[in-house]
C-alpha positions as CSV (number, residue, x, y, z in Angstrom):
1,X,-74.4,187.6,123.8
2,X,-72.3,188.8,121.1
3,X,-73.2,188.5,117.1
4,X,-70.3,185.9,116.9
5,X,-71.5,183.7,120.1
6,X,-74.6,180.8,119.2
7,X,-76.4,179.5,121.5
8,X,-77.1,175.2,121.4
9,X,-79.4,173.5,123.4
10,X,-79.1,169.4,124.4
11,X,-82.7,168.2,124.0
12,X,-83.5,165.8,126.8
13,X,-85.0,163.1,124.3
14,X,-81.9,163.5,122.3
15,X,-79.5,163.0,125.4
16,X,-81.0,159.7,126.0
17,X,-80.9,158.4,123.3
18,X,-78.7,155.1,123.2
19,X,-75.0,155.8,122.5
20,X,-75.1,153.4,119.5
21,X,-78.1,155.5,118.2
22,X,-75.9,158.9,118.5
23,X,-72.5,157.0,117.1
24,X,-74.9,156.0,113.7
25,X,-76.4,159.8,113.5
26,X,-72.5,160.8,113.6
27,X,-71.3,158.5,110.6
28,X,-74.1,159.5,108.9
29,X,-73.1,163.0,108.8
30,X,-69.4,162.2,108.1
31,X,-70.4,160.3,105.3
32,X,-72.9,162.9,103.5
33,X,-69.5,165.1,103.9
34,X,-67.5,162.7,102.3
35,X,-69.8,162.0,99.7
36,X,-69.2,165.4,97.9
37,X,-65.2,166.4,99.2
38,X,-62.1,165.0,100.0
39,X,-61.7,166.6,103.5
40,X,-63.3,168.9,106.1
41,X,-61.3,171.3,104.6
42,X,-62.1,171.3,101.0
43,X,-65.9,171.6,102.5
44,X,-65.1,174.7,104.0
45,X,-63.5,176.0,101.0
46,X,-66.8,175.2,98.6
47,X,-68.9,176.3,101.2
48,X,-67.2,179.8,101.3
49,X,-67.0,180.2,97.4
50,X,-69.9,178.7,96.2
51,X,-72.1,178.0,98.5
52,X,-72.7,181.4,99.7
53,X,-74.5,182.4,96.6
54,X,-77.3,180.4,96.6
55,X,-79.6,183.0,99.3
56,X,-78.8,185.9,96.8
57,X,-80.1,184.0,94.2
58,X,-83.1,182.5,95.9
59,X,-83.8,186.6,97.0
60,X,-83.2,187.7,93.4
61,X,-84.7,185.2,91.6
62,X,-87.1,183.1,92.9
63,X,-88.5,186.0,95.1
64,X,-88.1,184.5,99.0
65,X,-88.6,186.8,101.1
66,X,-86.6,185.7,104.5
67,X,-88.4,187.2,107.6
68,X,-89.2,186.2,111.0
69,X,-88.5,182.7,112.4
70,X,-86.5,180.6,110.7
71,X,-86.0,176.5,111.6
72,X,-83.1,174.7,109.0
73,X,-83.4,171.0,109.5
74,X,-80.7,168.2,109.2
75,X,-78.3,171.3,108.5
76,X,-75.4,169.7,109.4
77,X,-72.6,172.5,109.3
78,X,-75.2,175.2,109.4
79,X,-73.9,177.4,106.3
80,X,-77.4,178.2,105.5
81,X,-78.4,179.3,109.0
82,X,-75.2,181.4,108.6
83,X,-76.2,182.6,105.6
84,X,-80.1,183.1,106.5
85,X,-78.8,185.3,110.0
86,X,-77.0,187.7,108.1
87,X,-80.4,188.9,106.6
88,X,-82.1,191.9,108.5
89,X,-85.8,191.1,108.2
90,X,-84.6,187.7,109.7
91,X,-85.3,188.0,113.9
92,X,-83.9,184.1,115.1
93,X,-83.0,181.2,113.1
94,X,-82.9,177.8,114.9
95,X,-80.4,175.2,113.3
96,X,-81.1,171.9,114.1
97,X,-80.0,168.3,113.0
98,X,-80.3,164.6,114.1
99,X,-76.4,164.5,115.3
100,X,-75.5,166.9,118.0
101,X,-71.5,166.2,116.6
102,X,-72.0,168.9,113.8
103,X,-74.0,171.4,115.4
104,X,-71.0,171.3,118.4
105,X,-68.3,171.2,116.3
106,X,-68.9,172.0,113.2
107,X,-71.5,174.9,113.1
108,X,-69.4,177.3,115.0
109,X,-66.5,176.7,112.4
110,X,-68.6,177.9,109.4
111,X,-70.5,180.5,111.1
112,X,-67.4,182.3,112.1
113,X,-65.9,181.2,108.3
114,X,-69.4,182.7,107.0
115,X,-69.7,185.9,109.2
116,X,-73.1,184.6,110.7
117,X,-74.8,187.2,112.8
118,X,-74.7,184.2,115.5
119,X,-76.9,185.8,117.9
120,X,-79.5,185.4,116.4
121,X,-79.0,181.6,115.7
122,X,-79.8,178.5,118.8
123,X,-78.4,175.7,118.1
124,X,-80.5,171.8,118.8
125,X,-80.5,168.3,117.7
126,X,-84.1,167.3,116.5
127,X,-85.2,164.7,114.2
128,X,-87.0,166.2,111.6
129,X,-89.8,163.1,110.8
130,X,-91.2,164.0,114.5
131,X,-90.4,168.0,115.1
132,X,-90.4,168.9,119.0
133,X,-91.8,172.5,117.8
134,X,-95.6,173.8,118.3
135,X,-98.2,174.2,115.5
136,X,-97.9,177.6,113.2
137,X,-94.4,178.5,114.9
138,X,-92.3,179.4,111.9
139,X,-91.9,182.0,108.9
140,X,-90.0,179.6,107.1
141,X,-88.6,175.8,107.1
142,X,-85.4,175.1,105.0
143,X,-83.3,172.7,104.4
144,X,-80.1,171.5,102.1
145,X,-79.4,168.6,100.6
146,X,-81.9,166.7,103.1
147,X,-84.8,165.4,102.1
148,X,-83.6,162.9,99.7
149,X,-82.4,161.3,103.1
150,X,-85.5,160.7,104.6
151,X,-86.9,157.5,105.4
152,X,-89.9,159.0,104.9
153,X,-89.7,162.5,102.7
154,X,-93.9,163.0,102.8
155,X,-94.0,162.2,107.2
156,X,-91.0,165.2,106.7
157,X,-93.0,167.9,104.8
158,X,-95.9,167.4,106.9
159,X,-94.2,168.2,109.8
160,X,-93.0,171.2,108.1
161,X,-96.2,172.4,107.1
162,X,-97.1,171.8,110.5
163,X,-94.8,174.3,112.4
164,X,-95.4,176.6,109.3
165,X,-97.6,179.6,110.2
166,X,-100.3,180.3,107.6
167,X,-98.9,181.6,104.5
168,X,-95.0,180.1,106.0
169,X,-93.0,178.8,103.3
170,X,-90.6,175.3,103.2
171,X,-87.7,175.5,100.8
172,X,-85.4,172.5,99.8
173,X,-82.1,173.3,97.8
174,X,-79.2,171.0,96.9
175,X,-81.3,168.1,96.4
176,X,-80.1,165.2,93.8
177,X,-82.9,165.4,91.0
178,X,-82.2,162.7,88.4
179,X,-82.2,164.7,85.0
180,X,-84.2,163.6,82.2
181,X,-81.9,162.3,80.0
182,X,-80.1,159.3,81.5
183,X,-76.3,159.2,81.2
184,X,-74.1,156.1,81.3
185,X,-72.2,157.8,84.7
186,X,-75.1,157.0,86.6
187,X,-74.6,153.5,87.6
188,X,-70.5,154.1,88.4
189,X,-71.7,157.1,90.3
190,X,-74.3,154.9,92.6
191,X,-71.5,152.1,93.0
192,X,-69.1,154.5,93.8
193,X,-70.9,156.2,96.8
194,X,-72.4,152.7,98.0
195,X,-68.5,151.5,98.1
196,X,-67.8,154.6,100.8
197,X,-70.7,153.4,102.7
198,X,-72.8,155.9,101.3
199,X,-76.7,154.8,100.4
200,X,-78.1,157.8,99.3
201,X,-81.6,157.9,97.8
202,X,-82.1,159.8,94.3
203,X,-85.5,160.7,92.6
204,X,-87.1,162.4,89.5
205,X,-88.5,165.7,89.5
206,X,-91.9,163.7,89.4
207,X,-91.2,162.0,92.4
208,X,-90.9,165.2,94.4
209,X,-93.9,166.3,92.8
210,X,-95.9,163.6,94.1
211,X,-94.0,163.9,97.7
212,X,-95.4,167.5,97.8
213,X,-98.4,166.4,96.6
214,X,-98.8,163.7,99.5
215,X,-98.3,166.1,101.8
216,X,-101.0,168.5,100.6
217,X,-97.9,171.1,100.7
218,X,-98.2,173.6,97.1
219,X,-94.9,173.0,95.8
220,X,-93.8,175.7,92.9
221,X,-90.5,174.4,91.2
222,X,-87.8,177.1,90.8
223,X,-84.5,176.1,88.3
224,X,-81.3,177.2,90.1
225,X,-78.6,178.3,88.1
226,X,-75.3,180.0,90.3
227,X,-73.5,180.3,87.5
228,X,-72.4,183.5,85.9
229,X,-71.5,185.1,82.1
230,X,-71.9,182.5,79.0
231,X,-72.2,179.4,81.3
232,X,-75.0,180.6,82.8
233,X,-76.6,180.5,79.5
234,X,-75.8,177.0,78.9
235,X,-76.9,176.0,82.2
236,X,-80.4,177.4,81.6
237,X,-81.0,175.5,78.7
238,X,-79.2,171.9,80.0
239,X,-80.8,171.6,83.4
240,X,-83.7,169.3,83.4
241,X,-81.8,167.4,80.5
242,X,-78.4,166.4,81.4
243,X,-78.2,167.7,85.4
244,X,-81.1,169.2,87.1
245,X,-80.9,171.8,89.7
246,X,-84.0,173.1,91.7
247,X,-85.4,175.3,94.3
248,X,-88.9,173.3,95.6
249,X,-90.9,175.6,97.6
250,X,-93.7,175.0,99.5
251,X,-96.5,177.4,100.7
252,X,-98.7,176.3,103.6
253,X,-102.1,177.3,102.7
């Protein structure tokens, strides 16, 4: 297999699953697109420029160090399995995600966009409350922009703690944290994604906390701040105020 060829896999539970059941996973995944861009497209674009800065920063700054097995759950388009393959500590990354749509059509677009060392990386769908993995199996569990999607975000981080190996990490990135100063935009914001037929769930920094908490997971709370020169400055003294931007990372004792 060559570094640019993935590998997927059709689970048998997720094959029969009713079609309606497949069709709602699907819309779901266009619509967590739409909620952010215009267009496929624009993702793509984002995704290459900025998007591609957040391992660097997570290696330099909040000192992950990416090794061994690697699961990314509901990763959609897969940038950061791309991202996470390209890394030579890192032996096999497994990408997975309730839809099998994105990880068939989408994934190989950004991996070859990204460079992904694609070998490396096998492709599944898996539903990440109930994880069809064994106990202690990975280094690390990531995820982007996912758990605030969860029906239930605690059922979620115990099943990552579950196929965590002793001292295995979970890391969530790109999560909406309401900041702690409230601003007028909020309410237009919520009726704007509810009129594209997106109901996305937002919570406080608190809220995660406690999620973590439940889940007897250690969670240590890293600020992320991608931005370079005198913004970056700014940045690190607004977030937690007027946005908020975090790393959580979770060590399984």
């Amino acid at each position: 297999m060559s570094q640019t060829e993935s590998r997927y896999i059709e689970k048998k539970a997720h094959a029969s699953r009713p079609a309606h059941e497949r069709e709602l996973a699907l819309r779901a995944a266009e619509a967590r697109l739409v909620r952010e861009f215009a267009n496929e497209e624009e993702w793509l674009r984002t995704v290459k420029k900025d998007f591609t800065k957040f391992v660097p920063f997570l290696v330099r700054n909040c000192g992950l160090n990416f090794r061994g097995r690697i699961l990314e759950i509901g990763a959609d388009g897969g940038w950061l399995s791309a991202e996470l393959s390209k890394l030579p500590r890192v032996v096999e990354v497994v990408t997975t995600d309730l839809s099998a749509a994105p990880l068939k059509e989408r994934t190989p677009k950004v991996f070859k966009l990204l460079g992904a060392h694609a070998a490396k990386i096998t492709r599944m769908p898996s539903d990440f409350h109930q994880l069809d993995f064994p106990n202690h199996h990975f280094d690390f569990v990531v995820c982007a922009a996912v758990l605030h999607r969860a029906s239930n975000i605690v059922q979620v981080l115990r099943e990552a703690k579950r196929v965590l190996k002793p001292g295995g990490q979970f890391l969530a990135i790109r999560e909406p944290v309401w900041p702690l100063v409230k601003i007028k935009s909020r309410t237009k914001m919520l009726a704007r994604l509810v009129a594209t037929g997106v109901n996305e769930r937002f919570y406080t920094l608190a809220d995660y906390k406690e999620f973590f908490k439940q889940a007897a997971l250690p969670l240590e709370v890293k600020r992320v701040n991608l931005s370079t020169g005198f913004k970056y400055y700014v940045n690190k003294v607004v977030n937690g105020l007027t946005h908020a931007r975090y790393a959580f990372v979770g060590t399984r004792r």
